[in-house]
C-alpha positions as a Markdown table, in Angstrom:
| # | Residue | x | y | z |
|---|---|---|---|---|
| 1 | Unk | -3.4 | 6.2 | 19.5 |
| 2 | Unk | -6.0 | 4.2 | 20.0 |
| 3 | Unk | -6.1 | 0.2 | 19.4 |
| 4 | Unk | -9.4 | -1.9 | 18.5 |
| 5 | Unk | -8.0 | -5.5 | 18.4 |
| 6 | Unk | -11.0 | -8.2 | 16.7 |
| 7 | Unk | -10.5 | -11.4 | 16.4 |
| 8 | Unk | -12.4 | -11.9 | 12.8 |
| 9 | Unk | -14.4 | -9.5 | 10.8 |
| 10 | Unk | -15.2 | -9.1 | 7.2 |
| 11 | Unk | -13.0 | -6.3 | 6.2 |
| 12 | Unk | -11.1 | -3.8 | 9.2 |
| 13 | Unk | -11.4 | -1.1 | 6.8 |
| 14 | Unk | -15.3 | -1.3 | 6.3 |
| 15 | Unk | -15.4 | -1.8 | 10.3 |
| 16 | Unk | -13.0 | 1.1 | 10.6 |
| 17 | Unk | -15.3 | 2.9 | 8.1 |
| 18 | Unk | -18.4 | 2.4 | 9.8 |
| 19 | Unk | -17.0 | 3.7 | 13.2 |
| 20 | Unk | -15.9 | 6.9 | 11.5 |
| 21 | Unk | -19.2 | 7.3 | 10.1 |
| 22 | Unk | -21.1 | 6.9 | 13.7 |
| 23 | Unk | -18.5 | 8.4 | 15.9 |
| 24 | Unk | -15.9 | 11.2 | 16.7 |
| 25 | Unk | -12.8 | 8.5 | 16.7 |
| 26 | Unk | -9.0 | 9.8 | 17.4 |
| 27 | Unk | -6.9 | 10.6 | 14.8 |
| 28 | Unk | -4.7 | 7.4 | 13.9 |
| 29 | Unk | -7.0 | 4.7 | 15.5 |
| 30 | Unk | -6.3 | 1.8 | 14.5 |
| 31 | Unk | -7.7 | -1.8 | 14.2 |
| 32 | Unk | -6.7 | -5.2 | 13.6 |
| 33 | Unk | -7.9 | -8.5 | 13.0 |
| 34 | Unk | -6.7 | -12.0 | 13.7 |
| 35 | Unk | -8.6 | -13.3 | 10.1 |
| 36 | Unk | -10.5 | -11.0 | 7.6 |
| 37 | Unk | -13.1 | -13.0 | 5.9 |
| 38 | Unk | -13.5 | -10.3 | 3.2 |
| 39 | Unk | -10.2 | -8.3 | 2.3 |
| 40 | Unk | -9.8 | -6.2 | -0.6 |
| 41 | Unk | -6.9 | -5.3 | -2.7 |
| 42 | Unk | -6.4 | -2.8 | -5.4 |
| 43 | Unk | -9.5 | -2.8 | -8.1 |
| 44 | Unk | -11.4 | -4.8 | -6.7 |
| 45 | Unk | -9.0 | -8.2 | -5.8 |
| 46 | Unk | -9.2 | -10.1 | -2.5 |
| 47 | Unk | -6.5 | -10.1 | -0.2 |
| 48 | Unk | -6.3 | -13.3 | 1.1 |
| 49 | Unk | -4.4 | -14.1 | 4.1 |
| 50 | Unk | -4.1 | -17.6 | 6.1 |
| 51 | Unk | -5.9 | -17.2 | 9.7 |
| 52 | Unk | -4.1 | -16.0 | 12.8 |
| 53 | Unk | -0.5 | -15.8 | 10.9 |
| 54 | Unk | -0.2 | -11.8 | 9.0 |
| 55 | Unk | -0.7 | -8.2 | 9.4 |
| 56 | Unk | -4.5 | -7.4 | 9.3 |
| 57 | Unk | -4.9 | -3.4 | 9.9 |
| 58 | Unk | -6.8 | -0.2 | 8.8 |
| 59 | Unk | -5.7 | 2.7 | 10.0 |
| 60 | Unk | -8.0 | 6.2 | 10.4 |
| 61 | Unk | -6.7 | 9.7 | 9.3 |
| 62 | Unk | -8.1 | 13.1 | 9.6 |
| 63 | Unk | -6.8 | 16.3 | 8.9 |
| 64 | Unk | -4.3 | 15.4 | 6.2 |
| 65 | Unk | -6.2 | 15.7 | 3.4 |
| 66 | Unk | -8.1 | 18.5 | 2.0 |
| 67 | Unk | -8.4 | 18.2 | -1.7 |
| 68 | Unk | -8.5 | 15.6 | -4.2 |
| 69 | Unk | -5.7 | 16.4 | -6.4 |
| 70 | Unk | -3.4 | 15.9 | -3.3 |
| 71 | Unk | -4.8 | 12.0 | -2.4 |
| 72 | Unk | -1.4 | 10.6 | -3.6 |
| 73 | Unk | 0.4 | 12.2 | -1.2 |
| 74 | Unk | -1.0 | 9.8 | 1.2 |
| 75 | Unk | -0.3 | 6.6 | -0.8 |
| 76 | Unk | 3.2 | 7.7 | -1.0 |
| 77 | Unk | 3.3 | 8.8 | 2.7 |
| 78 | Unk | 2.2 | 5.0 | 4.2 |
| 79 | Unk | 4.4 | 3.1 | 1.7 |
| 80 | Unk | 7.1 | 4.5 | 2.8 |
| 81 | Unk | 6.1 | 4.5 | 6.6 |
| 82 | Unk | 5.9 | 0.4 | 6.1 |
| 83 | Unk | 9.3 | 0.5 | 4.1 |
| 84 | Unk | 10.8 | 2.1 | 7.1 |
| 85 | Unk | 9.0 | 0.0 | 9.4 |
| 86 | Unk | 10.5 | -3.2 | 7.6 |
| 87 | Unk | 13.9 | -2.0 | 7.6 |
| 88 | Unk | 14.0 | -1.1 | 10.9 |
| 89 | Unk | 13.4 | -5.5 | 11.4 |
| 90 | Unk | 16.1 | -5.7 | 8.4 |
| 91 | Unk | 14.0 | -6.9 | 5.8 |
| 92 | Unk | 16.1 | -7.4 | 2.5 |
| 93 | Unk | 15.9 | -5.9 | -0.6 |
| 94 | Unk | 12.8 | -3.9 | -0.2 |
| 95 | Unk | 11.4 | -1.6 | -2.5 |
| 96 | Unk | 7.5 | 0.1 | -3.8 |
| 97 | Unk | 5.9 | -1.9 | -6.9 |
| 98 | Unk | 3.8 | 1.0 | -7.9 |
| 99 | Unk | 1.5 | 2.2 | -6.4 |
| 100 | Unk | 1.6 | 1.1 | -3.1 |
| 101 | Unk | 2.6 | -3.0 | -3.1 |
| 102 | Unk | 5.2 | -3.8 | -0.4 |
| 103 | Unk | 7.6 | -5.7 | -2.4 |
| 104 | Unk | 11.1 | -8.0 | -1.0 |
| 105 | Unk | 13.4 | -9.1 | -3.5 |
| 106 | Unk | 10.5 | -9.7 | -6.6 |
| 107 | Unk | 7.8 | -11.0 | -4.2 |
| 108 | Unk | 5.4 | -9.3 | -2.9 |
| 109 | Unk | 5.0 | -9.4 | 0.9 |
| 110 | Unk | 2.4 | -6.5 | 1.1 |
| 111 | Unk | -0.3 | -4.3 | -0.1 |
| 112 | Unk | -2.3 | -1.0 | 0.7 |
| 113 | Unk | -5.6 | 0.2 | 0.2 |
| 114 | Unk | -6.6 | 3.6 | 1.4 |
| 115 | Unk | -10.2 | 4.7 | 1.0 |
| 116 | Unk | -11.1 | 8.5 | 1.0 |
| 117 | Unk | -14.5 | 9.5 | 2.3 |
| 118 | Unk | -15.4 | 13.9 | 1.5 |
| 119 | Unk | -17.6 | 15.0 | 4.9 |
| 120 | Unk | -20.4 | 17.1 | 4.4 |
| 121 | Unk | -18.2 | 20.1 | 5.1 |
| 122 | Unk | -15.3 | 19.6 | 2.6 |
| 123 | Unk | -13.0 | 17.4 | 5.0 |
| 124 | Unk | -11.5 | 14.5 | 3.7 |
| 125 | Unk | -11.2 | 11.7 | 5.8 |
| 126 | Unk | -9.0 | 8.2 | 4.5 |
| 127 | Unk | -8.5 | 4.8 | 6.5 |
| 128 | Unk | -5.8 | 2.9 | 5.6 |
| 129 | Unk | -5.7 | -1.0 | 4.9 |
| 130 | Unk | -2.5 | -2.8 | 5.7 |
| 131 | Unk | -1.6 | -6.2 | 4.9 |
| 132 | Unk | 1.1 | -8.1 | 5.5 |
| 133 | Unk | 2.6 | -11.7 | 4.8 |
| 134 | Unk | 4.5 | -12.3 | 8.1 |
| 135 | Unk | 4.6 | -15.9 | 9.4 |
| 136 | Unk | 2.7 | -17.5 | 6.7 |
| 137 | Unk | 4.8 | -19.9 | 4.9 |
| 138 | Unk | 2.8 | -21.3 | 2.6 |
| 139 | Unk | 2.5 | -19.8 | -1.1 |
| 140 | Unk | 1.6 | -22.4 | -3.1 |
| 141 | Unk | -1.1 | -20.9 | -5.6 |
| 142 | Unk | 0.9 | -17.2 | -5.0 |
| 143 | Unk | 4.1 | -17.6 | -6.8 |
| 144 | Unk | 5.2 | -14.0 | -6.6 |
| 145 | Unk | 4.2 | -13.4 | -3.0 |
| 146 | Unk | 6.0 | -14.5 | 0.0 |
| 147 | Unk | 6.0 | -13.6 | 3.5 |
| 148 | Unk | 8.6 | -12.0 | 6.1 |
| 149 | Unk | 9.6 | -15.1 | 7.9 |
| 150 | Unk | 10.2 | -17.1 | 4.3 |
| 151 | Unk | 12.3 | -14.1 | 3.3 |
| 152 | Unk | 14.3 | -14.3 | 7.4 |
| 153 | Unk | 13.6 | -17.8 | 8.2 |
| 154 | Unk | 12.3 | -16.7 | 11.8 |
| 155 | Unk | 9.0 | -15.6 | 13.2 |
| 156 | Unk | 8.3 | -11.8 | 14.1 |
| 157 | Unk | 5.6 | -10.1 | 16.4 |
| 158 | Unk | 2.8 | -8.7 | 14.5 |
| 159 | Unk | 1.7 | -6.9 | 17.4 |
| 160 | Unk | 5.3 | -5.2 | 17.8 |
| 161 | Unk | 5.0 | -4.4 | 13.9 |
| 162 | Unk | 1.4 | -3.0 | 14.1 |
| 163 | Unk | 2.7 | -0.3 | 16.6 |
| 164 | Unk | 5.8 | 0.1 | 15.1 |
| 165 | Unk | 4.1 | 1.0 | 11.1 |
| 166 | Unk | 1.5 | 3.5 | 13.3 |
| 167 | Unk | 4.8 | 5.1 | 14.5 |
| 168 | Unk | 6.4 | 5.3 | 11.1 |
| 169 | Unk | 3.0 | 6.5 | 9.8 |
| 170 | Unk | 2.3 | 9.5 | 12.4 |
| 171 | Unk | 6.1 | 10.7 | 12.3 |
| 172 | Unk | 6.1 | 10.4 | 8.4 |
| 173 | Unk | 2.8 | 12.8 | 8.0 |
| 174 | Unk | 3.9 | 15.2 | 11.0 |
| 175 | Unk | 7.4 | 15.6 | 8.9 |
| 176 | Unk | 5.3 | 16.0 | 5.4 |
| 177 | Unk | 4.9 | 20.0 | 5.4 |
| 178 | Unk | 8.7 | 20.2 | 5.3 |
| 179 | Unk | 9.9 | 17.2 | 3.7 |
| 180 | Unk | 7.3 | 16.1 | 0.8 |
| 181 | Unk | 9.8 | 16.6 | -1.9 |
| 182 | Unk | 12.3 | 14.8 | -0.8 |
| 183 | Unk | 9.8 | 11.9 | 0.1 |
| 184 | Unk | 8.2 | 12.2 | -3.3 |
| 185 | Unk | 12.0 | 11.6 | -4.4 |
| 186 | Unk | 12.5 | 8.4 | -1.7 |
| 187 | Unk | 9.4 | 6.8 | -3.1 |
| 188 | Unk | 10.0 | 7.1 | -6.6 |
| 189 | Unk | 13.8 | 5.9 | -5.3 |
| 190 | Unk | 12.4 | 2.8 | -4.1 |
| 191 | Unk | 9.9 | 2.1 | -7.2 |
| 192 | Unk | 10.5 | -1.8 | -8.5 |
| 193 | Unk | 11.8 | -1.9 | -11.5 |
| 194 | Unk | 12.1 | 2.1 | -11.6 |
| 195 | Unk | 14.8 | 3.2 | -14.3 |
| 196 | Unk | 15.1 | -0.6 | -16.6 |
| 197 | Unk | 13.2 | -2.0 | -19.5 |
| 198 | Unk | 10.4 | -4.0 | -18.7 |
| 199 | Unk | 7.0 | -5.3 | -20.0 |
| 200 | Unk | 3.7 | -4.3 | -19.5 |
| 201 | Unk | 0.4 | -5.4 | -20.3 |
| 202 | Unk | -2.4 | -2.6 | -21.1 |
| 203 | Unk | -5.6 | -4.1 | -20.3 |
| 204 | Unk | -8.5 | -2.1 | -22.1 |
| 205 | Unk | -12.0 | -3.4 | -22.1 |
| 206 | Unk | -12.3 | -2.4 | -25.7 |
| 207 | Unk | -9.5 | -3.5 | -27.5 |
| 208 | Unk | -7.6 | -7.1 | -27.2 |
| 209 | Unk | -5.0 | -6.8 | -24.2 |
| 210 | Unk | -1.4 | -5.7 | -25.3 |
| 211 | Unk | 2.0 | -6.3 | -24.3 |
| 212 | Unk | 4.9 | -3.1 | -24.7 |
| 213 | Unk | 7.8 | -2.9 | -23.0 |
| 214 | Unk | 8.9 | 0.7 | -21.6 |
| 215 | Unk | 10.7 | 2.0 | -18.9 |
| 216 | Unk | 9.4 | 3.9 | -15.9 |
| 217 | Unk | 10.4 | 7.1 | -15.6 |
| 218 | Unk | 8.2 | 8.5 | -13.0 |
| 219 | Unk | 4.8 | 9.0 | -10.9 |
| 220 | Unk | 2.8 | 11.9 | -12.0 |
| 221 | Unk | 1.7 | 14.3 | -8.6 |
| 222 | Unk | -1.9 | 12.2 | -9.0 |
| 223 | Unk | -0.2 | 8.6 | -8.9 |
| 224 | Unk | -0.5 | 8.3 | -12.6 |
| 225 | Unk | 2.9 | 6.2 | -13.8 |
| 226 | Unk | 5.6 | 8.2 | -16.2 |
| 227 | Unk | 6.6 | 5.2 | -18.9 |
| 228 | Unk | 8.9 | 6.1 | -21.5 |
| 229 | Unk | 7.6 | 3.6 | -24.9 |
| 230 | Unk | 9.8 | 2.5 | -27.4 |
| 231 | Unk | 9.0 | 5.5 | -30.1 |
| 232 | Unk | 10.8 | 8.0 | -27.0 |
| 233 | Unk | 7.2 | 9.2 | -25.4 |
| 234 | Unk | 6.4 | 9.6 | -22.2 |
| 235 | Unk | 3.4 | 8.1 | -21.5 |
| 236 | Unk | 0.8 | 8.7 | -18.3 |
| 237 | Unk | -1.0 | 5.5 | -17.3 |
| 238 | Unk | -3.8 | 4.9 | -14.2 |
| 239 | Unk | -3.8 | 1.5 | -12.0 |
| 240 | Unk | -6.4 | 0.1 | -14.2 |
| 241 | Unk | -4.9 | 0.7 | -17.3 |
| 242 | Unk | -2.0 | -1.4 | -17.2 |
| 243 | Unk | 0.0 | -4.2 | -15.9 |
| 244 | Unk | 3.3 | -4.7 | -14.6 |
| 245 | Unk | 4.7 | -8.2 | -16.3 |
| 246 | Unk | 7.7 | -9.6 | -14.3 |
């Protein structure tokens, strides 16, 4: 495994990308960064983190991916590779807000954001972005997110982490040919709020946002989420289509 440590850049997964692009990196090489001046989150959303004090790290895959029906399999894959990760420190109470937040008790103390590039010849190739809360300690504008040492009351190494989550990572996609279903069960196992009533707001440009309540029953084999609604349907929703409320 290779390791590019920065001290600041914009975004470790547009640096990561633009290495790819130019040269034949190692499989798994990974960077990290002290302070990202421009981190993204799901759809769009910044992922802010306070200089010097979280987990800042993109991570480069090849030869795991080879069609675009099977991109989930990758989300699922790193979320769990950080759960693991976490409980190996003995995190509390962790679980998977769908898709791929990194959730302790209800805060969140994560996120991932994996973008897939298609190569000329039909290979796909996907670096991973990894934040983590992990000695910041203050949340003031973030009420649901918190970090790991709020959570433990002590400091922990985020260099120690950053090689421990590219260990869970490697063994969890060298163990995927033979274990994907029960993995596909273990994430769905560790889903927040998986299995009890709960609302939701479906945001649609056309129509005035709407709150239901439903139930999640499952995540479809493209990361779509299963939500049983109140009439006894099953329901298939995309991460820009709804909301979790909680």
């Amino acid at each position: 495994m290779k390791l590019i440590k920065l001290d600041a850049i914009d975004s470790t997964n547009d640096f990561l990308k633009s290495l790819a692009s130019q040269d034949e990196l190692d499989n798994f090489t990974v960077v990290t960064a002290e302070n990202q001046t421009k981190g993204k989150g799901q759809m769009g959303s910044k992922w802010q983190s306070e200089s010097g004090k979280n987990l800042i790290m993109s991570v480069l895959v090849k030869e795991f991916l080879y069609d675009n029906e099977q991109v989930f399999n990758l989300s699922v894959i790193v979320s769990l590779a950080v759960i693991d990760a976490l409980k190996s420190l003995n995190i509390p109470d962790l679980c998977i807000k769908w898709p791929n937040d990194i959730m302790s008790y209800n805060k969140k103390v994560g996120g991932i954001l994996i973008e897939n590039t298609i190569k000329s010849d039909g290979r796909i190739v996907s670096v991973i972005g990894i934040g983590l809360n992990v000695n910041q300690t203050n949340f003031d504008h973030l009420p649901n997110a918190s970090s790991l040492a709020v959570i433990c009351k002590t400091e922990f190494d985020k260099n120690a982490l950053v090689l421990l989550i590219a260990e869970k990572l490697q063994h969890k996609i060298k163990i995927w040919e033979t274990t994907s279903l029960d993995l596909w069960k273990e994430y769905f196992n560790s889903l927040f709020r998986q299995g009890v009533p709960m609302p939701f707001k479906k945001l649609n440009t056309k129509n005035p946002e709407q709150n239901f309540m439903g139930i999640i029953q499952g995540v479809s084999s493209v990361g779509k989420i299963q939500i049983l609604l109140e009439d006894d349907s099953v329901s298939e929703f995309e991460i820009k289509e709804i909301q979790m409320l909680y």
